[in-house]
MARLUM-117975 format. One line per field, with one value per residue (C-alpha): x negated, y negated, z negated; residue in one letter. Coordinates in steps of 0.001 Angstrom, whole numbers. Example, Ala and Ser with C-alpha at 12.3 -4.5 7.8 and 13.67 -1.06 7.14 Angstrom:
# residues 2
px <- c(-12300_-13670)
py <- c(4500_1060)
pz <- c(-7800_-7140)
r <- c(A_S)
# end
This chain:
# residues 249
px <- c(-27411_-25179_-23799_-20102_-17859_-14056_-11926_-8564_-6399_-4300_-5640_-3926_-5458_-8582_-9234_-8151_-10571_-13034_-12717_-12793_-15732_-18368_-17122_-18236_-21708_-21180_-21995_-18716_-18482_-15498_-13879_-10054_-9734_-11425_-13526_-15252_-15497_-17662_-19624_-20855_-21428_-23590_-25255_-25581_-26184_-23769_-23404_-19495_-16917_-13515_-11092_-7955_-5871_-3078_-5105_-4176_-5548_-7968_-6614_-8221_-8223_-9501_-12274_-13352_-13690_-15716_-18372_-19054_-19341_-21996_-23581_-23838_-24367_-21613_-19155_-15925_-12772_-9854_-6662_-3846_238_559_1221_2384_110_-96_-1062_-3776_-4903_-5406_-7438_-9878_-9597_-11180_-13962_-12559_-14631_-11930_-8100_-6321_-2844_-1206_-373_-3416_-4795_-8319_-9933_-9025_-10379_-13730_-14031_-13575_-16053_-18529_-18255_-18519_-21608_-23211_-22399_-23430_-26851_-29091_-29418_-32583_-31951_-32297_-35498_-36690_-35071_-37874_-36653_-40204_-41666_-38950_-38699_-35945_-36633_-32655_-34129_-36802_-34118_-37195_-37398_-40646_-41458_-44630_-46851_-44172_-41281_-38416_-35565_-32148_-29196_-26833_-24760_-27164_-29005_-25718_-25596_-28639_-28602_-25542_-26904_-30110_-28495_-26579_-29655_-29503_-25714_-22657_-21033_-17737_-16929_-14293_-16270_-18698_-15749_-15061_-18187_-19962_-17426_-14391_-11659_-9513_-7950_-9705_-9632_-9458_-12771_-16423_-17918_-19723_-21290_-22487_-24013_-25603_-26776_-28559_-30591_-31812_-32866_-35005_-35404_-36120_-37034_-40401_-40973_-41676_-39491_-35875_-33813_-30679_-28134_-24642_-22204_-20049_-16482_-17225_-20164_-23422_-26270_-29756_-32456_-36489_-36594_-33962_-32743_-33065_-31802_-28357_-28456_-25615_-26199_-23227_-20891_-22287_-19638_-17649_-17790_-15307_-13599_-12773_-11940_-9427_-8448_-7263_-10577_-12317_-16082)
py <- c(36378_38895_41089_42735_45626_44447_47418_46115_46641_43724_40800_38280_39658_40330_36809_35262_36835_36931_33301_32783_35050_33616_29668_31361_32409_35582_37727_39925_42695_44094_47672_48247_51762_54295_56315_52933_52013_55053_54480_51310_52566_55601_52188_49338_48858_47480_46610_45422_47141_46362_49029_48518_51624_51818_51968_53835_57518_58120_56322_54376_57174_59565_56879_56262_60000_60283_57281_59173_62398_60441_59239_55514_52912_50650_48576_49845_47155_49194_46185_47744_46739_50475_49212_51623_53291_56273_55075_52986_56301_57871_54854_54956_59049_58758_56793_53080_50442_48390_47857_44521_44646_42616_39352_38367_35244_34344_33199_36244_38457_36172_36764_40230_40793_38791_40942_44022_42782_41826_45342_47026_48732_46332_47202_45890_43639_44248_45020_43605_44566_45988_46693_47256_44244_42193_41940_39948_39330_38943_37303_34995_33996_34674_36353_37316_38868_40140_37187_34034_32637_32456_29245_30712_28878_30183_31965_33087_35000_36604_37850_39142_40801_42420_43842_45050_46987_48763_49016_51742_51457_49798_47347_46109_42103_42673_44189_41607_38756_40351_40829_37828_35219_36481_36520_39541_38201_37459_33646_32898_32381_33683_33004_36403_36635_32693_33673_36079_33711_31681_34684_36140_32921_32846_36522_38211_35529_35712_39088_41980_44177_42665_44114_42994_45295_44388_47116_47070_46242_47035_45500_44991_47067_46085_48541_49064_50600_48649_47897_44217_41001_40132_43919_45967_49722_52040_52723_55810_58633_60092_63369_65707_66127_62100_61947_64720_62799_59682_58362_55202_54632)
pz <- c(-11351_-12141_-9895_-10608_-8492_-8336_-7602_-6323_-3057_-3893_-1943_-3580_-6405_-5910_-4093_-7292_-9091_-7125_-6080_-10273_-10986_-8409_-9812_-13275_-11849_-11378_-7481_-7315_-4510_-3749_-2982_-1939_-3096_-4762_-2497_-1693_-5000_-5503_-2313_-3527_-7323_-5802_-3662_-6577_-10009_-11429_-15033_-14839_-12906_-12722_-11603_-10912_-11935_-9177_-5824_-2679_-2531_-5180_-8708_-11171_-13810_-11138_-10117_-13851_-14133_-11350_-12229_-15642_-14218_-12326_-15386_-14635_-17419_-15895_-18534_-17044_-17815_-16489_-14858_-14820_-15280_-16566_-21037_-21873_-25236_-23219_-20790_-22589_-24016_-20668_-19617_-22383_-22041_-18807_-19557_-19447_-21930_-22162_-20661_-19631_-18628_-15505_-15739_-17193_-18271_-16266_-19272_-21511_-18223_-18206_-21978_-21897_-19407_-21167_-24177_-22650_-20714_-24231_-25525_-22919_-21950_-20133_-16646_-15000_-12320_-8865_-7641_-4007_-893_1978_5425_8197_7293_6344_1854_149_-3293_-5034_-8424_-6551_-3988_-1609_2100_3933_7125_7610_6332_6751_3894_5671_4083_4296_3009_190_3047_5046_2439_858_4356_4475_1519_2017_4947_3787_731_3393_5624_8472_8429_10389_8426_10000_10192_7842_5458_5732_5566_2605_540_1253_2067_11_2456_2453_5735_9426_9462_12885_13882_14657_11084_11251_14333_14340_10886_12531_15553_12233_10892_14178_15303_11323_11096_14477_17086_18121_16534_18423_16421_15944_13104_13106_15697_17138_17383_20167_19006_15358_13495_12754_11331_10247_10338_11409_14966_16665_20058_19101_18674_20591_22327_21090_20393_20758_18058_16030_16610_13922_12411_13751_10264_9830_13003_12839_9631_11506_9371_9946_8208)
r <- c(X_X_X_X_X_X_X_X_X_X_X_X_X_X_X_X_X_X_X_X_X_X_X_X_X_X_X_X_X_X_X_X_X_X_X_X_X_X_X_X_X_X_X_X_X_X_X_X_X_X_X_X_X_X_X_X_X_X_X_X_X_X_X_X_X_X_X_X_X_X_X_X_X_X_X_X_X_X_X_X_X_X_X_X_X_X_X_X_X_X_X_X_X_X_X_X_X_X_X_X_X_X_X_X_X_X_X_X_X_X_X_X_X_X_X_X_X_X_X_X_X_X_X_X_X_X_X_X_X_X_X_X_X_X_X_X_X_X_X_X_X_X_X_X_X_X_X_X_X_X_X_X_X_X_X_X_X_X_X_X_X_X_X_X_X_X_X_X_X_X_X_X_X_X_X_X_X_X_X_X_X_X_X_X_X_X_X_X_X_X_X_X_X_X_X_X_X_X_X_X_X_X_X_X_X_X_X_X_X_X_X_X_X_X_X_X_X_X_X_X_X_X_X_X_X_X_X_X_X_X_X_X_X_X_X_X_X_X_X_X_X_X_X_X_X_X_X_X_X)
# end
């Protein structure tokens, strides 16, 4: 399964696509602006992403620039309502493999990908996932812990997943709401933390190490060396230099 980056602050937007993308087959994380779209590039590998060019902070262009001078292999198709031929130029300039201009038509978007996936370099697929003794194999669809196949739902291992790429760090419930269920708003109810409920009850219960954390007020983090299942461990403190920046992580 494929696995794409969406760069877009737009929520309408981005929940169209996104919504599109995954009934097309394709796994489609998503970043809101440009520092986290390079977060998550330095993270994944992925061999589509598509970067919006007007974000907040750090632009498109500026992004683009930035994932070359990292030397990834990603496709790059640059969404933008900038037409201009200049600014097409500028776009390509900075490292964009191809540019689609706002409104767009889905199926010109899905066929454009597709042909930038074919030309591109192949990208070996993601390799398993090992947290202590827990493993998730992505292309087997398979979790173990220590010598026992654990059955997860669809959900419940996008969750996982999600969580073990980001292992050792806090991931907020909005993030998660985002990334593995799509929203880009809070929908009213406890979807995250009764997930959760599901895989400690399949991951950790019964195990003497239990590796899934709640953060007090924030999130969640998964990591070896817990404080264990259903105990909350205090929210890590910020450096002095976000915090002075009216940052959040």
């Amino acid at each position: 399964m494929t696995r794409l980056l969406l760069v877009e602050d737009d929520p309408r937007i981005s929940g169209f696509v996104r919504r599109g993308l995954k009934a097309e087959g394709y796994v489609v994380d998503l970043a809101e602006n440009g520092r986290e779209a390079l977060a998550l590039a330095a993270e994944a590998v992925y061999p589509l992403i598509i970067l919006d060019r007007m974000l907040p902070g750090v632009d498109g262009i500026e992004v683009c620039r930035e994932l070359r001078k990292l030397r990834l292999r990603s496709m790059i198709l640059m969404l933008t309502a900038k037409d201009s031929l200049k600014d097409k130029v500028d776009g390509f300039s900075s490292g964009a493999d191809d540019y689609l201009t706002k409104p767009f038509a889905f199926d010109e978007l899905v066929v454009r990908l597709q042909a930038l996936l074919r030309r591109g370099p192949h990208l070996d697929e993601e390799g398993p996932l090992v947290v202590g003794d827990l493993t998730l194999d992505p292309s087997g669809h398979s979790v173990r812990r220590g010598g026992r196949d654990i059955a997860l739902t669809a959900r419940e291992f996008a969750l996982l997943h999600y969580l073990m790429r980001h292992a050792g760090k806090v991931v907020s419930r909005t993030r998660l709401l985002a990334n593995v269920w799509g929203y880009s708003f809070e929908p009213g109810t406890k979807t995250v933390d009764v997930y959760i409920r599901y895989l400690r009850r399949k991951i950790d219960e019964g195990e003497a190490e239990p590796l899934i954390q709640t953060v007090r007020g924030f999130g969640y983090k998964l990591s070896a060396g817990g404080t264990g299942a259903g105990r909350t461990v205090p929210r890590e403190p910020l450096p002095s230099s976000a915090r002075n920046a009216g940052c959040l992580p």
